[in-house]
Every structure is written in C-alpha cells, then in structure tokens.
C-alpha positions as CSV (number, residue, x, y, z in Angstrom):
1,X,0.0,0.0,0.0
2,X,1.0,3.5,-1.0
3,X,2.1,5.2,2.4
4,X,0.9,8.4,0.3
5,X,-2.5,6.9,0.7
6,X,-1.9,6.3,4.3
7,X,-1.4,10.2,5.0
8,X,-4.5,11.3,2.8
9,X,-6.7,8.7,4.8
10,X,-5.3,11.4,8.1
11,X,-6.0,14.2,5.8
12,X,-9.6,13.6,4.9
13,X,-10.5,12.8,8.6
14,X,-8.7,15.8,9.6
15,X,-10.9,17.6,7.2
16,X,-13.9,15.6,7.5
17,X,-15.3,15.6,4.3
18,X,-13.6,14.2,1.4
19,X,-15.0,17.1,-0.7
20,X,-12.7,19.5,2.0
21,X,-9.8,17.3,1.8
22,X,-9.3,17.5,-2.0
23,X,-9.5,21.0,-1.9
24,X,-6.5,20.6,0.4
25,X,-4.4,17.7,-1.0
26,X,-5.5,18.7,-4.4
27,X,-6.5,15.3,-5.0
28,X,-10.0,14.7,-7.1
29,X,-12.9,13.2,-4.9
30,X,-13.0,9.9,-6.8
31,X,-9.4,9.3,-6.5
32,X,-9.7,9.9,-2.8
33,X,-12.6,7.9,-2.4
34,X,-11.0,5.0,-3.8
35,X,-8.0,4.9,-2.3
36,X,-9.9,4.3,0.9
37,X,-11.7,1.7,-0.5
38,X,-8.1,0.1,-1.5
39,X,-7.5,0.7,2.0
40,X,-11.1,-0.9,3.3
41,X,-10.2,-4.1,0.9
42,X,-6.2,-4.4,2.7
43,X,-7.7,-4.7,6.3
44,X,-11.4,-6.6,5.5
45,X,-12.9,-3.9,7.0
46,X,-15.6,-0.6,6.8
47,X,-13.2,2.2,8.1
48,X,-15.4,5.1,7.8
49,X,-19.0,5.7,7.3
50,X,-20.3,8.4,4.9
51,X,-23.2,11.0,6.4
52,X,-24.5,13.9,4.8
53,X,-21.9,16.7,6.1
54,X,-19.0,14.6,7.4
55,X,-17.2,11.5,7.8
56,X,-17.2,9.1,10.8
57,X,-14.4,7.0,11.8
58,X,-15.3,3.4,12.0
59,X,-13.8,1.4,15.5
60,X,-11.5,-0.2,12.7
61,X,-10.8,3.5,11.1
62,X,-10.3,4.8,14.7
63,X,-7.5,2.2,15.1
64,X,-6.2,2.9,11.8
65,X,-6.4,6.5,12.0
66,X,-3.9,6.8,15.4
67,X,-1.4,4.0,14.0
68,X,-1.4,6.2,10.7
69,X,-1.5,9.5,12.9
70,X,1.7,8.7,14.9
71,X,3.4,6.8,12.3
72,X,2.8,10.7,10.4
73,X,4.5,12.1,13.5
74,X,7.3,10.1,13.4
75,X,7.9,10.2,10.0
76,X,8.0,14.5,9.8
77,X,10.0,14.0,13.3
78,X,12.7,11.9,11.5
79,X,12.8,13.7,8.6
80,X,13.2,17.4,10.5
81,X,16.2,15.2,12.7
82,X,18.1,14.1,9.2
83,X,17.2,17.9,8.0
84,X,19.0,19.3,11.0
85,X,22.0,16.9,10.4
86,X,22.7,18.0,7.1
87,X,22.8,21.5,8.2
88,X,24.8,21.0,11.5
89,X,22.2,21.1,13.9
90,X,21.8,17.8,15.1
91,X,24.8,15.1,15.7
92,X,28.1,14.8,17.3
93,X,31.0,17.3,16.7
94,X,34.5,14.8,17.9
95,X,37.0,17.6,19.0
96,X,40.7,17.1,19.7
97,X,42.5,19.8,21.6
98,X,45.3,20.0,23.8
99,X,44.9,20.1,27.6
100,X,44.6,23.6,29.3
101,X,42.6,24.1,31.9
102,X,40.7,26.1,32.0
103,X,41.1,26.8,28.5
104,X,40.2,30.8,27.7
105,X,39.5,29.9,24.1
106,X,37.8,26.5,23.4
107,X,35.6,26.4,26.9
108,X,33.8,29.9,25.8
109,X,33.3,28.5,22.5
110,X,31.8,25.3,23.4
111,X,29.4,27.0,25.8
112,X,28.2,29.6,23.5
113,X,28.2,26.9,20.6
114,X,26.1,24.4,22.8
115,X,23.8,27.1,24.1
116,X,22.9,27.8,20.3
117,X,22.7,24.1,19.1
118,X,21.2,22.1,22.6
119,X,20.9,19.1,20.0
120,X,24.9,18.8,19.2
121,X,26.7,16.7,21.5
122,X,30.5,16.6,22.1
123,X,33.2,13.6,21.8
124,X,36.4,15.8,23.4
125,X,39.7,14.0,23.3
126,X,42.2,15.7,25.7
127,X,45.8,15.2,24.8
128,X,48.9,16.8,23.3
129,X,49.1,18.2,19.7
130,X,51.0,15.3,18.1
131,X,48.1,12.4,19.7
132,X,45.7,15.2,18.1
133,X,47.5,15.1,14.8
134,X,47.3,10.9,14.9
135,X,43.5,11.0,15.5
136,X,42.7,13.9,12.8
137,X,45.1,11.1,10.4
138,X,42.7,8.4,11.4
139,X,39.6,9.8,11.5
140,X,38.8,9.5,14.9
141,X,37.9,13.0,15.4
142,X,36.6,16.1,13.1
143,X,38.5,19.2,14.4
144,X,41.7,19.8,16.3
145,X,42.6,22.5,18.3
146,X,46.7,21.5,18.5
147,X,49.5,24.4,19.1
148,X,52.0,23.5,17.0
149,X,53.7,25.0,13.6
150,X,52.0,24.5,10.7
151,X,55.1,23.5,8.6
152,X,55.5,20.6,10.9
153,X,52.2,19.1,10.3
154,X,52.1,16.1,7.7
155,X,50.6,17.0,4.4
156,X,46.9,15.7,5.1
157,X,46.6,17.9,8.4
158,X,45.7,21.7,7.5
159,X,45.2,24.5,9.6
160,X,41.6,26.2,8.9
161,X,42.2,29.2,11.4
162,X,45.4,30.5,12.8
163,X,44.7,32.0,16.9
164,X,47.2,34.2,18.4
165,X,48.2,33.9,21.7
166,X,50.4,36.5,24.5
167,X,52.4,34.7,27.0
168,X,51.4,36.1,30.0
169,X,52.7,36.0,34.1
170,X,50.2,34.5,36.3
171,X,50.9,35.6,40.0
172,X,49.9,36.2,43.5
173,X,48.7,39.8,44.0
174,X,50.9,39.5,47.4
175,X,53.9,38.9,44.7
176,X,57.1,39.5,46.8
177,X,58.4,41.5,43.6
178,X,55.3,41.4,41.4
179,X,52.9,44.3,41.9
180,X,48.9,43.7,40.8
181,X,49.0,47.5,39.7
182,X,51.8,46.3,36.9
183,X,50.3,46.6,33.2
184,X,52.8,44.5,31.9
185,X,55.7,42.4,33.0
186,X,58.8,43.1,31.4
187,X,60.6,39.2,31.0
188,X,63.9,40.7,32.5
189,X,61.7,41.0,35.4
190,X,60.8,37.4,35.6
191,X,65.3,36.7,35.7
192,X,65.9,34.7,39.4
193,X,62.0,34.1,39.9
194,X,60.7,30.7,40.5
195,X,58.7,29.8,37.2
196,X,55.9,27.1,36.6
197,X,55.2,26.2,33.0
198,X,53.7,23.7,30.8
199,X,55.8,21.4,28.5
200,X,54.5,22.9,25.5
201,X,55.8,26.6,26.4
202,X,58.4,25.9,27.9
203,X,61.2,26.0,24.4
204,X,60.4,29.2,23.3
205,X,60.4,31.0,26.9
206,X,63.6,29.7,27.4
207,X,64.5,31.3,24.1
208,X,63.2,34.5,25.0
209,X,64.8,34.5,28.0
210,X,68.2,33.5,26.9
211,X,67.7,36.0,24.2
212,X,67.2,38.4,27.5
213,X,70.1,36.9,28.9
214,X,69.4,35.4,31.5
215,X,67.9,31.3,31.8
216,X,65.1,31.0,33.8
217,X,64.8,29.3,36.9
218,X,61.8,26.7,36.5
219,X,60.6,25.6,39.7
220,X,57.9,23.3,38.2
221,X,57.5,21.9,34.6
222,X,53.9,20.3,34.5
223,X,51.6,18.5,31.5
224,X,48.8,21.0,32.0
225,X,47.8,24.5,32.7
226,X,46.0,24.3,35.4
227,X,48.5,22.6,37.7
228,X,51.0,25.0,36.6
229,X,49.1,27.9,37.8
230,X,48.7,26.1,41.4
231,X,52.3,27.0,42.1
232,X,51.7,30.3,42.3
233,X,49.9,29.9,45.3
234,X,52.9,30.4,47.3
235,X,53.4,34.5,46.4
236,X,56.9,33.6,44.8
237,X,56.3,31.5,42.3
238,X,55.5,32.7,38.2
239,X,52.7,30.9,36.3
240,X,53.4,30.9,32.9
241,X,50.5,30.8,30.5
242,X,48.8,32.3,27.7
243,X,46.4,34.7,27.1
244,X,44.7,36.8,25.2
245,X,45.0,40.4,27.5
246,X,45.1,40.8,31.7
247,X,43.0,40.2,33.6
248,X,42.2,40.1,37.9
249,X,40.8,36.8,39.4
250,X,40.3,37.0,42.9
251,X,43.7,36.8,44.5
252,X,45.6,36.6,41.6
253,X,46.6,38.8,38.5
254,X,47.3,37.5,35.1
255,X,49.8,40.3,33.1
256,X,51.2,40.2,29.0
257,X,55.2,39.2,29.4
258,X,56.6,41.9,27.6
259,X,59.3,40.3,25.0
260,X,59.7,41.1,21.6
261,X,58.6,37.7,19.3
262,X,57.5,36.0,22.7
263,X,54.3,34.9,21.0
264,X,52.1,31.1,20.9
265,X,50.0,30.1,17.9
266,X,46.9,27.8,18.2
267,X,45.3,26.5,15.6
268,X,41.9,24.9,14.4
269,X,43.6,21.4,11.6
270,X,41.4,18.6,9.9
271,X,42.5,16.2,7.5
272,X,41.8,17.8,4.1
273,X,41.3,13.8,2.7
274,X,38.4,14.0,4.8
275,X,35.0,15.3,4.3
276,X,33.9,17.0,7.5
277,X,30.9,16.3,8.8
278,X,28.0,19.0,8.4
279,X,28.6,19.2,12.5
280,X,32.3,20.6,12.2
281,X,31.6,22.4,9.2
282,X,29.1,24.2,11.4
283,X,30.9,24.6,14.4
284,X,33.9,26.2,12.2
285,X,31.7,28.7,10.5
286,X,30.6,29.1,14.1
287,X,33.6,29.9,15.5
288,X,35.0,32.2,12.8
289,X,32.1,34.2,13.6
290,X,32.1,33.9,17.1
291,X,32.9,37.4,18.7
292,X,35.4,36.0,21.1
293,X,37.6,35.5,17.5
294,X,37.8,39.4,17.1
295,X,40.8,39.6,19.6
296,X,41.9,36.2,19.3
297,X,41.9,34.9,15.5
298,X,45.0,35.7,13.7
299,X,44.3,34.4,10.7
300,X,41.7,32.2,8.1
301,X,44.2,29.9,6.6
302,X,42.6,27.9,4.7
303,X,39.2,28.8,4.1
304,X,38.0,25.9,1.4
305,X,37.7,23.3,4.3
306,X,34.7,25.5,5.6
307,X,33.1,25.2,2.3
308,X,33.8,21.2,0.9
C-alpha cells in the first residue's frame, strides 16, 4: 500500500469531508474515495462511514487513523532530525585539543556553541598536539585545536584558522616583587624568579629569556595548565600561560610578558582527505564568527575546508 494513501486517509478525517480534503491535498474526490476503499479491501474492513456533512471514523478507522496519525509524526520528526543533520544542527562534533585548563579559548566557545545548538553533543579528546594530529590522520575526530607549527604538520593535516596567543605572568597579587598594579611584566623581570610552566611553552620561553640573557629558573614543569598555575599559590612563584590580555581573578593577576617575538600560535587542523561532517563544518563557521575570534583569531588559513 501506497504510504501516500496512508497520510490522505489522516487528511480527509482531519478535514472531515472528502469534498474539504481535496481541496486541500489537491487530489480529485474519486481518487480519494477510492483509495480508501483500496485501504477498506487491505484490512477486510468498513473504516469510515459516509453521512450527509462529514465522515465518521469506524472502531477499525479509529485504530487505523492513530497508528497512521503517529506513524505521520514520526515520520515529519525523522525527517526534521536528518534535515538538521545535514545543516549542522543535530549530531556529534569529535574535537581534539590540547589540555589547558581552563582553556580561555575552546571552553567559551563550546558553551556559546552548545547554548545555540542544545541538540549537538560533544566527543572531546584531551591530549597533546601530536596524539591530536594521529586521531585527525585516522579519523577519529573532526577538528583539532593543537598548538604546533604548521610546517610541521604532515601533508593531510591543515590549519583552517590560525589564533594568536600572548604569553602572560600569572601571579599572586601578594607577589614579593610582582605588583597587581603592573600593566605588563617586562621578562627581565621574571630573571631569578621561581617559574611554573607547561611542557608545550616551555622552548620558546627559554629562548626569549636567553635572548634576555638570562635562563630561567623553572621551579615546576607540568603537563597542563591548570596545575602550573597552582604553584603560584605560594606568592613567589611565576605561572606561565597564555592569554589573550590581563585580567584580575580574585587573589591573583594575570599580566602580557613583555618580550619582543614571545608569541604562541593555536590553531583549528582537519584532515583535508576527509570530508567533514555537516557538524564541524558548522561549528567552524561558528567559531569564525564567534565574537570571542575578534581579539583572538589571527588568521583564516585555509578557508576551502569551511566550504567542501
């Protein structure tokens, strides 16, 4: 049986004449009037009985008429759900990026992202730029938020958007040396202080600083952000991290290092023998747009992979 048939059986019942539902469906009478006796004949039974001004529903047709009804609602539910795939409403977006906690780029983004598509849920894969770079390679994930230079990436692996970072000076506002009322920190500042840093920063501070003249004194070397910036709990010790400007929180101050060419790139890669999925193309166009980027993107790299 025509499921076509199926929804016009709703349709004239929902009218109540047939007269009123081809009008509607644009269907002539006869036509209608014998597809539900094609539909009478399939279940050996009277579904609806004829009166002057309307139509009444049989037992049989009332049965028939809620299976049809909901299998109608399931079928325009399903078909808005695959809609809202295509487009990037619906789905799964599986995001690599490297662990910094909290991060003052992706967490933002994800929150204001989710908060405008409730129906996209998240795969996040925490680990360090080269693990991202294996899963982008294998498909695992869509996106990946690595910090690494884009010459060293293998050929597959493009960046899509290029974000800027400052290397700032995280610190107690009871600094011994330190002052919360400092705009900036000059890095000769930072010459016989303890320092806390993550692995990834770590090279080119040291570069800066020997390019200062001076080799800092890490107290702590840590895999993530957030326990380097415990350190500085104790009023001596330096938090190194990036940024995108200063900023107060609570008992602690967050300042730009001042040093010429002391500067961290981020960037958003997939694998260009890929196709992305309509969720990652959306959450890309979503972020370029974002007003968070105005201050922090540095550059649209490659923008084809928004558009294949």
């Amino acid at each position: 049986m025509n499921f076509e048939h199926y929804k016009n059986f709703v349709a004239i019942v929902d009218a109540g004449t047939i007269s009123a539902a081809s009008k509607e469906l644009l269907i002539a009478q006869p036509a209608l009037s014998n597809q539900i006796k094609s539909l009478e004949e399939v279940y050996g039974a009277q579904l609806v009985i004829r009166k002057p001004r309307h139509i009444e529903l049989t037992d049989a047709g009332k049965i028939l008429y809620d299976k049809i009804k909901s299998i109608c609602y399931l079928e325009d539910s399903a078909k808005k759900e695959i809609e809202a795939c295509v487009v990037g409403n619906r789905g799964t977006l599986w995001l690599g990026c490297s662990p910094a906690n909290p991060d003052p780029i992706l967490y933002p983004l994800l929150l204001d992202f989710h908060a405008t598509f409730p129906d996209v849920s998240f795969q996040l894969f925490e680990c360090n730029s080269d693990y991202i770079v294996e899963l982008l390679q294998s498909g695992m994930i869509d996106v990946g938020l690595i910090r690494m230079q884009p010459h060293l990436l293998p050929p597959a692996i493009r960046p899509v958007m290029m974000i800027q970072e400052l290397y700032m000076a995280y610190y107690h506002r009871e600094h011994q040396t330190l002052s919360p009322l400092m705009g900036h920190i000059p890095l000769r500042c930072l010459n016989g202080l303890p320092v806390s840093i993550s692995h990834g920063l770590k090279k080119p501070f040291s570069a800066a600083c020997e390019k200062e003249g001076f080799t800092p004194r890490y107290m702590n070397i840590s895999s993530s952000r957030s326990t380097s910036m415990l350190w500085a709990a104790d009023k001596e010790t330096v938090s190194i991290v990036v940024g995108a400007s200063s900023f107060d929180d609570g008992e602690y101050c967050c300042r730009q290092i001042a040093a010429e060419d002391l500067l961290s790139q981020r960037m958003f890669a997939v694998n260009r023998s890929r196709r992305l999925s309509s969720v990652a193309k959306g959450f890309l166009q979503f972020v370029r747009t974002h007003v968070l980027m105005e201050r922090w993107i540095h550059g649209l790299t490659d923008a084809g992979a928004l558009e294949e």
